[in-house]
C-alpha positions in Angstrom: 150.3 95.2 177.7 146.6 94.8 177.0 147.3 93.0 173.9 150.2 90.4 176.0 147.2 90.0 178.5 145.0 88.6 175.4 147.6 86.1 174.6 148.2 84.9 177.8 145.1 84.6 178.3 144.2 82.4 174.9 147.3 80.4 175.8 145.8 79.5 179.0 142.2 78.6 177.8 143.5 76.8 175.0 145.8 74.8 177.5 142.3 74.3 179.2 140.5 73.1 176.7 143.2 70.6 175.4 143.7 69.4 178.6 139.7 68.7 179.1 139.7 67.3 175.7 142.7 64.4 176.6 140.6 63.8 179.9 137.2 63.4 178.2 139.4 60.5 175.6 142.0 59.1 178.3 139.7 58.8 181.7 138.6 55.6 182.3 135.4 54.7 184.7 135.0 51.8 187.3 134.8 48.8 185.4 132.0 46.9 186.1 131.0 43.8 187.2 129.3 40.8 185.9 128.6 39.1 188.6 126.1 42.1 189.7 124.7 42.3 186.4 121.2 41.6 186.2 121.0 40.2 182.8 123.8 38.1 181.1 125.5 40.2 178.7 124.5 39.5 175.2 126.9 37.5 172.7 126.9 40.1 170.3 127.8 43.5 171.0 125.7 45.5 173.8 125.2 48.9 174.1 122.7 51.5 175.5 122.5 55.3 174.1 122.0 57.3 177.4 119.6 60.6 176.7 122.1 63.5 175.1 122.3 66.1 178.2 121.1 69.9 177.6 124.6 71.4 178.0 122.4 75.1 177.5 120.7 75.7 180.7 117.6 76.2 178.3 114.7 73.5 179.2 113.3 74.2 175.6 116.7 72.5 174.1 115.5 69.2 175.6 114.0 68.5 172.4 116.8 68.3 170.3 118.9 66.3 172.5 115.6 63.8 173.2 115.6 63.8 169.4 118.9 63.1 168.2 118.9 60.5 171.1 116.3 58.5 169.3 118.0 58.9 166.1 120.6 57.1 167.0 119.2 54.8 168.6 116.8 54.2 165.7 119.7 53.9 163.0 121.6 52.0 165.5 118.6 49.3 165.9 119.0 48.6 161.6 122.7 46.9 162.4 122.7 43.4 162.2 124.9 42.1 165.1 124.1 44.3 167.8 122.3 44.7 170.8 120.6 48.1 171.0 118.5 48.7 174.6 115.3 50.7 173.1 114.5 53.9 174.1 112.0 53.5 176.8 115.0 52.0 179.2 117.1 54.3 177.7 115.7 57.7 178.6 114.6 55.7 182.2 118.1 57.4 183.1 117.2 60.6 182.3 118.1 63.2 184.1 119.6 61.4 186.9 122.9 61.2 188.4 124.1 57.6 187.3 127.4 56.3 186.5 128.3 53.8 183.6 128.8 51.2 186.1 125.1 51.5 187.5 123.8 51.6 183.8 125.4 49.1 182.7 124.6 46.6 185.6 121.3 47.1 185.3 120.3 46.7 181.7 123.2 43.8 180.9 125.0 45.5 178.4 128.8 46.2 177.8 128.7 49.4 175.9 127.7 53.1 177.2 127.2 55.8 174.8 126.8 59.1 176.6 127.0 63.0 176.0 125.7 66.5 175.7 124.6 68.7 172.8 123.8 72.6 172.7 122.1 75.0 170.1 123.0 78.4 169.3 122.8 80.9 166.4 122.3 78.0 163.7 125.0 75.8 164.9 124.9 72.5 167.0 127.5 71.6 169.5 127.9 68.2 170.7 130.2 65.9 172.7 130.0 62.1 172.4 132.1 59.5 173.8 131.5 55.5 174.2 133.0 53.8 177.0 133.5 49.9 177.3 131.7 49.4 180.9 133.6 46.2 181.6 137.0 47.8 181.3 136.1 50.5 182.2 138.3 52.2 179.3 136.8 55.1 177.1 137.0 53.3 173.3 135.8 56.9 171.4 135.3 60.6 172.0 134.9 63.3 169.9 133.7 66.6 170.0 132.0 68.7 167.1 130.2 71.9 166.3 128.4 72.0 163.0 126.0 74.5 161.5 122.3 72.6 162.4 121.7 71.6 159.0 124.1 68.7 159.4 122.1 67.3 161.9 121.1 64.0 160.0 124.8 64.0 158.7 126.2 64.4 162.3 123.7 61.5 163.7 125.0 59.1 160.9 128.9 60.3 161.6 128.4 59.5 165.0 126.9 55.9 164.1 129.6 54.9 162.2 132.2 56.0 164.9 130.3 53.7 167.3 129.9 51.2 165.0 133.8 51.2 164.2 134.9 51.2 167.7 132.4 48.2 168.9 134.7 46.1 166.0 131.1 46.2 163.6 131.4 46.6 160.0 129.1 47.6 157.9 128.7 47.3 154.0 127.4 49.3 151.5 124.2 47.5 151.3 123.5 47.7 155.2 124.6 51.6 154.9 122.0 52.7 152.4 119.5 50.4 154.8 120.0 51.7 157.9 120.9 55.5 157.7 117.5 57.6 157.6 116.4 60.2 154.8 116.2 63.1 157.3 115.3 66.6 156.7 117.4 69.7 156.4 114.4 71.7 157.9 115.4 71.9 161.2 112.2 73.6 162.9 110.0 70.1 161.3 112.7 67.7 162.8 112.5 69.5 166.2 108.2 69.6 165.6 108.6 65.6 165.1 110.8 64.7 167.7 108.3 67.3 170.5 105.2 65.6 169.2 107.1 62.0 169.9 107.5 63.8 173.3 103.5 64.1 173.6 102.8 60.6 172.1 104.6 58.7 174.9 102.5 59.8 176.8 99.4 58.0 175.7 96.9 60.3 177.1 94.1 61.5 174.9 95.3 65.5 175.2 98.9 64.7 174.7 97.6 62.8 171.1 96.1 65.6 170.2 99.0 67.7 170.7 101.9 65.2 169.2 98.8 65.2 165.9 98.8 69.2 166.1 102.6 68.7 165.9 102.9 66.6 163.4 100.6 68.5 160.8 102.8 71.3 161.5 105.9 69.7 160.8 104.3 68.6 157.6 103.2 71.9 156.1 107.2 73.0 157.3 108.3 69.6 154.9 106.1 67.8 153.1 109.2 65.3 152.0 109.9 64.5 155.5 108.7 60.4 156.2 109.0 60.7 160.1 106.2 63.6 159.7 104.0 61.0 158.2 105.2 58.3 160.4 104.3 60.7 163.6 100.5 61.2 162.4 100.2 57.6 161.5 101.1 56.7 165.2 98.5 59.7 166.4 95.7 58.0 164.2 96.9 54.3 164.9 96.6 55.1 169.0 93.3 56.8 168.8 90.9 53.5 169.3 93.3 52.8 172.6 92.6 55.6 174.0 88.8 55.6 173.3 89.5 58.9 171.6 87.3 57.9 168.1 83.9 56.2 167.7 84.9 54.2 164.7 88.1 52.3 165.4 88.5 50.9 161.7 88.1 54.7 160.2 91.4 55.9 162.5 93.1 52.7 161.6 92.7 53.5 158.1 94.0 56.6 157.8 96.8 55.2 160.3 97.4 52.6 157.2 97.5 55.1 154.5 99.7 57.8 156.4 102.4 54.4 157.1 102.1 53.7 153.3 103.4 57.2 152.1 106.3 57.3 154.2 107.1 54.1 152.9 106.8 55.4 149.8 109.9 58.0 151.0 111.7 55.3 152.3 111.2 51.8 152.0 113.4 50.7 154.8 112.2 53.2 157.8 112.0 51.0 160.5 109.2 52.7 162.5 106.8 52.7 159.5 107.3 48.7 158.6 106.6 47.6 162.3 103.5 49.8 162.6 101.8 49.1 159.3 102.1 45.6 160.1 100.4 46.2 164.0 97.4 48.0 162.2 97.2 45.2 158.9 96.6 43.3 162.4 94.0 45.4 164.2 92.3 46.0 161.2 91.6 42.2 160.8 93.7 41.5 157.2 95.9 39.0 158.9 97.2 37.9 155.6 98.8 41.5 155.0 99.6 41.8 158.8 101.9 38.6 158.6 103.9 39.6 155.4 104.9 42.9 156.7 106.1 41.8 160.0 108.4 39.5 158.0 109.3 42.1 156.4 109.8 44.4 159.0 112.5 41.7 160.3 114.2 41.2 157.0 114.8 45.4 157.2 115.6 45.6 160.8 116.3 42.4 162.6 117.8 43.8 166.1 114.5 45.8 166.6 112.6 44.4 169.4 109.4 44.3 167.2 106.7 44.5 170.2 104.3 45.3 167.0 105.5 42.3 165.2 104.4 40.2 168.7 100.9 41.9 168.6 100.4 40.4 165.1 101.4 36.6 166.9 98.5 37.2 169.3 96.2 38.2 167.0 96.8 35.2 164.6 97.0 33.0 167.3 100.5 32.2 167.7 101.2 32.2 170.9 104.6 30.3 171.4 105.9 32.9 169.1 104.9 35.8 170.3 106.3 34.6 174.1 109.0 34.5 171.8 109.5 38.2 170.7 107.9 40.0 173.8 110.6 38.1 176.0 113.3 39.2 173.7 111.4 42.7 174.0 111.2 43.1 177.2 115.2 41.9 177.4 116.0 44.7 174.9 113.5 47.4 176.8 113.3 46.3 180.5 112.2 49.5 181.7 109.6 49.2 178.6 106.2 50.3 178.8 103.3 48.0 181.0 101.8 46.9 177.2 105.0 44.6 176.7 103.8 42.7 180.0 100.4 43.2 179.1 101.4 41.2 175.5 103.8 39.1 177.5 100.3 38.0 179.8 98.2 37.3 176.6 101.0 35.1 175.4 101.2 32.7 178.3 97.3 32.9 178.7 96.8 31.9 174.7 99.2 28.8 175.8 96.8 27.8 178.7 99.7 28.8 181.2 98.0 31.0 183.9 100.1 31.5 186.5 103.0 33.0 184.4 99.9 35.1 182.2 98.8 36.2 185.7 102.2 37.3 187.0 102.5 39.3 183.5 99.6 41.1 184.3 101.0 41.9 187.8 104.4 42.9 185.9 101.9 45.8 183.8 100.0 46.8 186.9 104.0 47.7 189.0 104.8 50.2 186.1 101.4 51.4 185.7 98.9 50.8 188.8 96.0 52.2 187.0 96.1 50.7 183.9 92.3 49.4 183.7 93.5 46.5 180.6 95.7 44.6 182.8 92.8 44.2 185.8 90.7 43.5 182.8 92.5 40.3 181.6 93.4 39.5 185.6 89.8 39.1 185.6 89.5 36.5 182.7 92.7 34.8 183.6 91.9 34.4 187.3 88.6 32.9 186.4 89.9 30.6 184.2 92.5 29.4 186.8 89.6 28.9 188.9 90.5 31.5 191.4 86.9 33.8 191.2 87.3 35.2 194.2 90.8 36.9 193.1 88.6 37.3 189.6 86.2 39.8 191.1 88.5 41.6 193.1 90.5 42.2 190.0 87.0 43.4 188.0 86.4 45.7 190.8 89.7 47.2 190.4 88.6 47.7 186.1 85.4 49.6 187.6 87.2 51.5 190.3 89.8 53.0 187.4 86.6 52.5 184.8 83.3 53.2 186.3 81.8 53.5 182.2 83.7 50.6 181.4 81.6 48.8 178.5 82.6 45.1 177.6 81.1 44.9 174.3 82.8 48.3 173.7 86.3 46.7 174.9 85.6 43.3 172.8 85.2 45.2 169.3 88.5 46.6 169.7 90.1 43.2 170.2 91.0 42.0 167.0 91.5 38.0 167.9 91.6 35.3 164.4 91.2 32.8 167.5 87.5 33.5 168.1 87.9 30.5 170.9 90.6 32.6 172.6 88.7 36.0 172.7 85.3 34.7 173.3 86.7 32.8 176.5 88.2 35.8 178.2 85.1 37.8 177.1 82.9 35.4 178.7 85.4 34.9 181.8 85.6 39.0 182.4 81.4 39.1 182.4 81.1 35.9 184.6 84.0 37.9 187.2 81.8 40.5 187.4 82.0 43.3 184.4 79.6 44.1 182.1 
């Protein structure tokens, strides 16, 4: 009897599971609609990876959904042909209790990926499915448990399903481009992806932490790029942060930590944009310029925010607007910086209102963001609005009382000494010092 019991009672979870298995491929969600979208969809393909959900109940497992998260999204970005939102959007949605409809409406995209992923006793668990949000219709699903070491594998599986279903082909040559030389040491890819975690943040403490991280994902795989990549980042953020006394010391060792992953692999995408950003604030525009084309050439969907930097810093202004507005289109929940950059454009091109506004577009997602009040400052004087200028130079000292000037010119790293010297000159006149 007991062992008839045990049967029935496989038969009947079995049933279960096949039965949440055709519902998880055959469901289909509200289609939604254009009309309420509040970006025009894209002509090429769209689609926005939502965060993987912790299907444990364990907080700690965020980290590896987080993580393999931005590995898709990261090998996803390398495709010629599609529309990839960037993570910052992306991981806006965290946690909250959206449908594909609201998602989709809101960023202007037609493709949802979404789904869950649990650890246990070396072996990953993950469910995946894409849905087309305009149909409504589910276009993929798939479910899979694999021992952890096929993480990297299971990423790049689950890329090519996406890829497949969106109607994208890609070649050989594309293939070996895009899909990332990972790690099979699972405790450094879960180290990276935490200190990533930390970085975000931009605080001094939490660089300190995502650098701790990162030198201990190094000593755990010292033929991992992204470890490299990670302490590049903690060294290339240190000057913004006011965390160093020599700016050009931090940016050096940014440049040489970029260089080695690189050296790993050629085509990460991460490492070509950065080193290009630092070429720029290091002042060796020449350099800076060839490796943002480069970065392109390797990853032309990216929404290369560094690559707009090196515009400003060489003084092309029309083509920076350029990129940061196709940034900010691919990453409109971004972080304030991309207004920030999107405020030095139109103020490099003499067009003040729309560099003000910017400024005000920096200061909604981050009220205390003392750089944005800064270059208020400088822009409202130039507009010939001082009293508006002082108000906004109080605001730097409010946030700032230590705020230094000089300090804050040396780590501007302008070509256009007419450009830098104006807004230097505008921000003392407003009232900082």
């Amino acid at each position: 009897m007991a062992s008839a019991a045990i049967l029935v009672l496989a038969i009947v979870t079995l049933g279960l599971i096949s039965y949440n298995i055709y519902l998880f491929r055959h469901l289909s969600s509200a289609p939604v609609s254009i009309e309420k979208m509040k970006f025009p969809l894209p002509d090429e393909p769209s689609i926005v990876v939502l965060p993987f959900g912790n299907l444990s109940g364990d907080p700690e497992q965020d980290v590896a959904g987080d993580g393999f998260t931005d590995q898709i999204i990261t090998i996803l970005t390398g495709v010629p042909r599609l529309f990839v939102i960037a993570r910052h959007s992306a991981f806006s949605f965290k946690g909250k209790a959206v449908t594909v409809r609201q998602v989709a409406e809101e960023l202007g995209v037609r493709y949802v990926l979404e789904g869950g992923l649990r650890r246990s006793d070396g072996t990953i668990h993950i469910n995946a499915r894409l849905i087309d949000a305009v149909t409504g219709r589910h276009l993929w699903a798939e479910r899979y448990d694999r021992p952890l070491t096929d993480l990297f594998a299971l990423q790049e599986e689950i890329t090519l399903n996406i890829l497949n279903a969106v109607g994208i082909e890609v070649g050989d040559r594309d293939r070996g481009r895009i899909l990332s030389k990972g790690t099979r040491n699972v405790d450094a890819y879960l180290k990276v992806m935490h200190g990533y975690q930390y970085w975000y943040r931009q605080g001094k403490e939490t660089n300190l932490q995502a650098h701790k991280l990162a030198e201990e994902a190094i000593a755990l795989d010292p033929r991992y790029p992204d470890v490299y990549v990670l302490l590049g980042a903690t060294y290339h953020m240190e000057p913004f942060l006011g965390a160093v006394k020599s700016p050009q010391q931090s940016w050096e060792s940014a440049i040489r930590l970029y260089q080695r992953a690189l050296a790993m692999d050629a085509s990460h995408p991460v490492a070509n944009n950065a080193l290009a950003f630092v070429y720029g604030c290091r002042k060796q525009y020449k350099k800076a310029s060839a490796q943002a084309r480069r970065a392109i050439e390797i990853s032309p969907g990216r929404k290369h925010s560094y690559l707009g930097f090196v515009f400003i810093f060489t003084g092309r202004y029309e083509e920076a607007l350029h990129v940061f507005k196709r940034t900010i289109r691919l990453d409109p929940k971004g972080p304030p910086f991309y207004f920030l950059a999107l405020g030095h454009a139109y103020r490099g091109l003499k067009q003040y209102d729309e560099a003000i506004a910017a400024y005000r577009k920096a200061l909604d997602h981050h009220p205390d963001y003392p750089s944005p009040y800064a270059f208020l400052a400088a822009t409202y004087y130039l507009a010939g609005r001082e009293d508006e200028a002082r108000a906004a130079a109080a605001e730097v000292l409010r946030i700032h009382p230590k705020f230094s000037l000089d300090k804050f010119a040396k780590v501007l790293p302008y070509k256009d000494k007419d450009y830098l010297n104006s807004a230097i000159e505008a921000m003392r006149s407003a009232g900082l010092k």
